[in-house]
N, C-alpha and C positions, 0 to 999 in steps of 0.2 A: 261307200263303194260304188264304182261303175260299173254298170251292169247293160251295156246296150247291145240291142241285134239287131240295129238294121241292116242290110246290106250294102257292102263300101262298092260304090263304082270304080272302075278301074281297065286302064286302057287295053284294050287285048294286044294279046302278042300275033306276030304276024303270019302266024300257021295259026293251026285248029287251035280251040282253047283248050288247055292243059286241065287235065279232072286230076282232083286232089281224093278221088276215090281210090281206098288202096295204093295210093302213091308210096314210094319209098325213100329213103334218102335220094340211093344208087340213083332212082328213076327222075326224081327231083334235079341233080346237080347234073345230070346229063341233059335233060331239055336245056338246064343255066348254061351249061357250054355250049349247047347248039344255038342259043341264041332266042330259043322260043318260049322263055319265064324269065322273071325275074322274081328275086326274094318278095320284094310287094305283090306281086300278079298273087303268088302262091300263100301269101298271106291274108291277102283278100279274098282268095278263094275259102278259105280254110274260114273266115267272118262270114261268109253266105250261106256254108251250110250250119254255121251256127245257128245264124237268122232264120234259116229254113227251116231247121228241124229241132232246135231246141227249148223254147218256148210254144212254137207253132209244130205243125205237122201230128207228128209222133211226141213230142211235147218229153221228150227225151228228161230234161232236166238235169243234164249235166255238168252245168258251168254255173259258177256262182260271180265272175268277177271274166271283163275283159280285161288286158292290161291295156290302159289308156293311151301307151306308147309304141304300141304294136306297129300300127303301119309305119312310123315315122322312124321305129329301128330297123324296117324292112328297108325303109328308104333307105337310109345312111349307112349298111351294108349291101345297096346296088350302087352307091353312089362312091362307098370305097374298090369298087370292084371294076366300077369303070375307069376310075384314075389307074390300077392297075391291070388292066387287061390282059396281060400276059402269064399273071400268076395264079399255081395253080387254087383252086377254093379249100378254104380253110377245112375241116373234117364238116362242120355242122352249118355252114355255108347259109344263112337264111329259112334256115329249118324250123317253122312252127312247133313251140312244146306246151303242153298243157302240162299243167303241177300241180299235185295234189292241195289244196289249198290247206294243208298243217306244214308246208314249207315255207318259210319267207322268202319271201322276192321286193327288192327294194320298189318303194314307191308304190304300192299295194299292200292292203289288209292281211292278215295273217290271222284267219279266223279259225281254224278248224272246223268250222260248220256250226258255230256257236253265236245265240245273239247275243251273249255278256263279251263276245269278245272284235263286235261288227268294227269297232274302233279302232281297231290293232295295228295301225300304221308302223307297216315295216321302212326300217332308215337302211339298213342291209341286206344284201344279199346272203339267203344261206351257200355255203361251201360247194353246194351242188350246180347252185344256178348261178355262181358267178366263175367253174366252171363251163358249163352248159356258153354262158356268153362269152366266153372267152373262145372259145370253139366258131362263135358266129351264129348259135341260135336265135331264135326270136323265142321270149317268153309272150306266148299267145291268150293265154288265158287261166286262171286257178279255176281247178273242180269241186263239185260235192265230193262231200264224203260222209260215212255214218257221223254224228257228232262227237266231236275230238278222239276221230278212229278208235271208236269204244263197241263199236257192232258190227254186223254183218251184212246188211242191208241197205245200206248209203241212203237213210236218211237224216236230216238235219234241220232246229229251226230256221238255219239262213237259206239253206239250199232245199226245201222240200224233199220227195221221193224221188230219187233218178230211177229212172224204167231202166229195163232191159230190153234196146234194141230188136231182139233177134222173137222174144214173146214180150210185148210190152204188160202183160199179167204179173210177170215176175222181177225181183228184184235183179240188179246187177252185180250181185255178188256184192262185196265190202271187206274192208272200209273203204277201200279205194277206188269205190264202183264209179264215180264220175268221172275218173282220168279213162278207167277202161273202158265205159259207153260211150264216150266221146270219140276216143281213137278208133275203135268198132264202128262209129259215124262217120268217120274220116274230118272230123271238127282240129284234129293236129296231124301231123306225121310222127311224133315220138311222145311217146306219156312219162312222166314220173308218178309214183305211189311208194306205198310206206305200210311198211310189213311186221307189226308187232306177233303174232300168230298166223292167219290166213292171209294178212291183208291186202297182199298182190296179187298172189297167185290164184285166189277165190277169182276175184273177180276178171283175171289173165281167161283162168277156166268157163266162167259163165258168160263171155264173149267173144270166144273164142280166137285168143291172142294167145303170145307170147309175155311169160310175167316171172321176172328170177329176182328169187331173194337171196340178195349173197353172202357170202361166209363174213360173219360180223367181224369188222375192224376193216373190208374191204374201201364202204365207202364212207366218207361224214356225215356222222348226222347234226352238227353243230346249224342253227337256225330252224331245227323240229320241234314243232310242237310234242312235248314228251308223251307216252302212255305207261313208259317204264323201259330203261336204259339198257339193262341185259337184253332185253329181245328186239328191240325197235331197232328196224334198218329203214334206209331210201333203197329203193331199186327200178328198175326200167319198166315199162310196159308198153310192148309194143307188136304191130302187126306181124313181122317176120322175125327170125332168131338173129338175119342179119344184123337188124334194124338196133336190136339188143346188143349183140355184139359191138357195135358202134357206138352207141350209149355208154353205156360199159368203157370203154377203152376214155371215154370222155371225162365220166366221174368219178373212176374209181381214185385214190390216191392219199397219202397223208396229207393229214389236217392239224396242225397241234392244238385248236381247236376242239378237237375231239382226241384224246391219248390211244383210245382204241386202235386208231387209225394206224397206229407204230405198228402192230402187229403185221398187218398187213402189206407195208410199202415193199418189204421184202420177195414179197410173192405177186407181184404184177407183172404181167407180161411186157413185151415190147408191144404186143396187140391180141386183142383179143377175136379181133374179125379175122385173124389168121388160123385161129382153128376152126372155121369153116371149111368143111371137109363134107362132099356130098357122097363118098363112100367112108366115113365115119363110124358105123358099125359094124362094117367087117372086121370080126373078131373080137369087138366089144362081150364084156360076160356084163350078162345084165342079170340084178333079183330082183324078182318079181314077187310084193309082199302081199300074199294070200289073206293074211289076217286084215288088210286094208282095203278089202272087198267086203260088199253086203252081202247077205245069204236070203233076203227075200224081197215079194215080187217087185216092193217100191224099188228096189236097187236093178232090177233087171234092163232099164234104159241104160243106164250107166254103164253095168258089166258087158252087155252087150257091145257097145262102141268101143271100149277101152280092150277087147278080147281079139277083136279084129282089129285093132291098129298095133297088137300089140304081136299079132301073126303078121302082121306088114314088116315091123319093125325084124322079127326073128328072121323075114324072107332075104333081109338085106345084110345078112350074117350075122349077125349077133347069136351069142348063144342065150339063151333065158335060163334062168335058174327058179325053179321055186322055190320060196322060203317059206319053213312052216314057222321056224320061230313067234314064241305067242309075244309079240308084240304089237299089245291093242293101244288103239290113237283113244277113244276113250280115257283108258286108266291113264295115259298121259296127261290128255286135259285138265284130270279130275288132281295130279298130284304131282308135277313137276312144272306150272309155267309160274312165276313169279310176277308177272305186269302188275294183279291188284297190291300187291305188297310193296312196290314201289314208285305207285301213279302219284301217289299225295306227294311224296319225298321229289319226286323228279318233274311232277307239273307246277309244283309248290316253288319252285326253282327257276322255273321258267316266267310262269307268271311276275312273279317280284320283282323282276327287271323291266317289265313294260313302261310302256311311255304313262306318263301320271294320267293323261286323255282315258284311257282304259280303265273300266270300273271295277275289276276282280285282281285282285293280288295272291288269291292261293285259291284250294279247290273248295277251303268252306266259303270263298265271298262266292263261286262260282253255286253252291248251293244252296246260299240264304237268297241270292237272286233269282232263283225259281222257275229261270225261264227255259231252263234247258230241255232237251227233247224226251220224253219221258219214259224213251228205250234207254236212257245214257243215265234216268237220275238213280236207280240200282246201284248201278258201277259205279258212282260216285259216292257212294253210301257204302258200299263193303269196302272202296279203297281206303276210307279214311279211318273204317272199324279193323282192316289188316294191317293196317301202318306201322302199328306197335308190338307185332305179332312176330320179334325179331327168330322163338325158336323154330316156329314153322316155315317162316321163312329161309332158314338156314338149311334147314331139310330141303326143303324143294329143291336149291339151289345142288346141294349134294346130291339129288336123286337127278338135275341135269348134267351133274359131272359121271355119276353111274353109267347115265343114259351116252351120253358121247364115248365111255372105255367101250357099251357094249355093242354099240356101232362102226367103232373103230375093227372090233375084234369080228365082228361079223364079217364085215368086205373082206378082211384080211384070211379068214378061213374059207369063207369060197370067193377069192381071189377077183371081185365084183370091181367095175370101172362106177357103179352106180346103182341106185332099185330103183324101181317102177311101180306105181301105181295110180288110180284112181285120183284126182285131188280129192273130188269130194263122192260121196258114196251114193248119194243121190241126187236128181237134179238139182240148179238153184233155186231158192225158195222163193213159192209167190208170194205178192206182195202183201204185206201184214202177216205173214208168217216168218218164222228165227229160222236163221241156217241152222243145219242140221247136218252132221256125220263126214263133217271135212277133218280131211287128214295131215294139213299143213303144221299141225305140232310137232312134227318130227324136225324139220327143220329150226321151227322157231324156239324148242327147247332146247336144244343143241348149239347152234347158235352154224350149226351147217349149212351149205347150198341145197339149194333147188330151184328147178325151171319149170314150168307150166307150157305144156305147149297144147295146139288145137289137135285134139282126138278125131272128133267127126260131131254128130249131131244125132240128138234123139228122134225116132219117128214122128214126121210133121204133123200139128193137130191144127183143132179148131184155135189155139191163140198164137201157136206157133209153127205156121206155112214152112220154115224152115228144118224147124225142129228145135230142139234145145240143145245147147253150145255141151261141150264135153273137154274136161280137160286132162292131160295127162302130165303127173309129175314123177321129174327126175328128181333123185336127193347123192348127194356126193360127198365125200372128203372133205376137211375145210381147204379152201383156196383150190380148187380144183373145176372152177370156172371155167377150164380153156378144156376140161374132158366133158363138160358138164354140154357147154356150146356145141363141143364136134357133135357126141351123138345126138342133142336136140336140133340141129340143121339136116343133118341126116336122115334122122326120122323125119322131120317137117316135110321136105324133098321127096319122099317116098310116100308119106300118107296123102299131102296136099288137102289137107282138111279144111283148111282157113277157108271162110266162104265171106262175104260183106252183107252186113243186113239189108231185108228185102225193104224195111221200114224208111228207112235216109238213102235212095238214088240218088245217080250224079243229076244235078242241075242243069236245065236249058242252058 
């Protein structure tokens, strides 16, 4: 794997130099047409805060692999751009994306954060990213992630501990805390991650981004590293709902590839950056799930920000419902997700097709090789003890078909566009400490949407000048993407909570 940060020299454009802090697409392809970036300028840019701040600086540790072809495809889409001058830029126009590194991307490793799997020479692009290129992205860089998005904490033995940005004490949330510290850095402008339970939207919340996991069969997962097929999506992570919405309208689609994917081809929009609507909540009925709040003092940073964004939100019409329904994220966890009951069957699966260079073929060579990280070797050890556990697994799978009538039946009696609540009930955990009391199983048992969007921040301390990121999650219908987006731009627009960490400034 290549792994380099030095800084790429690169000719400036002929106005001020263009900051890749907080940049957007929108922001992006309008200096491209005014003539003052070009896809290499903004790709080069996007390698210096790499350089800066993720080995060095704040020592971040968020990227485990640059892609070695990075500048050279920023070239050859400035250099189609200039043959055609007139036409207008593709949707994703020279846009830097970071990807969770459990997705393959041709011509790059496909490790999941694992050292039995450093070798993993992808020949293919997954379904994602050879959408994503077809759009006109740049694939910028693979992230950390916890190893083989099996934890919460994003660390790994390839990739070490990725910090969190905003208090470098504590984690960045997980598994897919490296795409979201990095985008938090402004190291891309659009992130991909990968959501078997928490694993977007944690870490959307603990850096205070934008992170939706979407209603499964939306997008492909074909070229993922498995953790188990019923719950595992790809989805976006990025700094505004725009940003997402635009993502979105890129990858979603069938894949035959992936059969789940039929489900979904039906229910796509013509666009999803069309439901951006900055009066989106007028009239919106929202429930607000009471039982998804803490009741003591540790949870009171959290209730407090999430209370006031959530009288922001009611100010801009919406109605709030509260729901007392005893629906605890708890008893969920403890007895309706199925991933360990189907990690061995579906990573067993994947591995077996690697290139013969790769030294693990299923998850017992991945466990007599010993070298795995020693939060992942547990879950490696109960998946292969549940594997054959076919009646309990049956059960579960029937208590997430329960779980979906009794959600379905919910919104439908108090006539709800969506609920609200907390993602997680308490801050993100510091480092060397397991997440704790997130409520993304509602979504990931169900197999339903949700979006993460930035609440505010907890009171600044001694490790965190800013405070600690806060997130709030919408959960919706399945396929109801385009309700889910109106009111999270809506609220976004109204709260303005996104802040840029104080840790990664823009560059001289």
């Amino acid at each position: 794997m290549k792994n380099s940060y030095e800084p790429v020299p690169d000719k400036p454009g002929p106005h001020a130099p263009f900051s890749v802090v907080e940049t957007t697409v929108a922001a992006a392809h309008a200096a491209m047409r005014g003539g003052t970036l070009t896809a290499r300028q903004l790709t080069s840019a996007c390698l210096d805060h790499i350089a800066a701040y993720d080995r060095h600086g704040p020592a971040l540790r968020s990227i485990v692999q640059i892609a070695p072809q990075a500048l050279a495809e920023a070239a050859r889409i400035d250099a189609l751009a200039a043959q055609q001058p007139s036409q207008a830029l593709v949707p994703l126009h020279g846009i830097p994306v970071l990807v969770k590194d459990n997705i393959e991307c041709a011509g790059m490793a496909t490790t999941a954060g694992a050292e039995c799997l450093r070798d993993n020479l992808s020949a293919n692009d997954a379904f994602v990213i050879r959408k994503l290129r077809q759009a006109g992205a740049v694939v910028l860089a693979k992230t950390n992630l916890h190893e083989l998005a099996s934890g919460g904490e994003t660390v790994s033995t390839l990739g070490g501990q990725t910090l969190n940005p905003y208090d470098l004490s504590r984690t960045p949330g997980g598994s897919s805390g490296g795409t979201a510290a990095g985008i938090a850095a402004s190291f891309g402008v659009l992130g991909l991650g990968t959501d078997g339970i928490n694993s977007i939207r944690s870490p959307a919340s603990a850096n205070s981004l934008v992170g939706l996991r979407p209603t499964m069969g939306l997008i492909s997962r074909a070229g993922l590293v498995p953790c188990g097929l019923t719950q595992d999506t790809i989805g976006p992570i990025t700094r505004t709902v725009a940003d997402t919405a635009l993502l979105l309208d890129i990858i979603a689609g069938h894949d035959p590839a992936d059969p789940v994917t039929s489900a979904g081809a039906a229910h796509i929009p013509a666009s999803y950056a069309a439901s951006l609507d900055r009066d989106g909540l007028r009239g919106a009925r929202i429930g607000v799930l009471r039982h998804f709040f803490g009741g003591q003092d540790v949870h009171r940073p959290v209730n407090a920000v999430v209370q006031a964004a959530l009288a922001i939100i009611a100010a801009q019409g919406a109605e709030l419902i509260d729901i007392e329904d005893a629906i605890s994220p708890d008893e969920l966890l403890s007895s309706t997700l199925v991933h360990h009951y189907e990690m061995k069957r579906d990573l067993d699966a994947y591995l077996s097709q690697l290139a013969p260079g790769v030294p693990v073929r299923s998850i017992q060579d991945i466990i007599a090789a010993g070298n795995v990280h020693p939060s992942v070797a547990g879950t490696l050890a109960t998946a292969v003890a549940l594997s054959g556990q076919e009646g309990e697994y049956r059960e579960r799978m029937q208590r997430q078909a329960g779980l979906r009538h009794r959600l379905r039946d919910l919104m439908a009696r108090h006539r709800l566009d969506a609920l609200a609540f907390p993602h997680q009930r308490r801050l993100v955990a510091p480092v060397g400490e397991t997440q704790a009391e997130r409520n993304g199983v509602l979504a990931s048992a169900t197999g339903f949407p949700a979006i993460v969007i930035p609440a505010g921040f907890s009171a600044p301390d001694r490790t965190a000048p800013q405070g600690v990121p806060v997130g709030l999650e919408l959960f919706g219908l399945p396929f109801t993407e385009p309700v889910l987006i109106r009111l999270a731009f809506a609220a976004e627009q109204a709260l303005l909570a996104r802040r840029p960490p104080h840790s990664t400034p823009a560059l001289e």
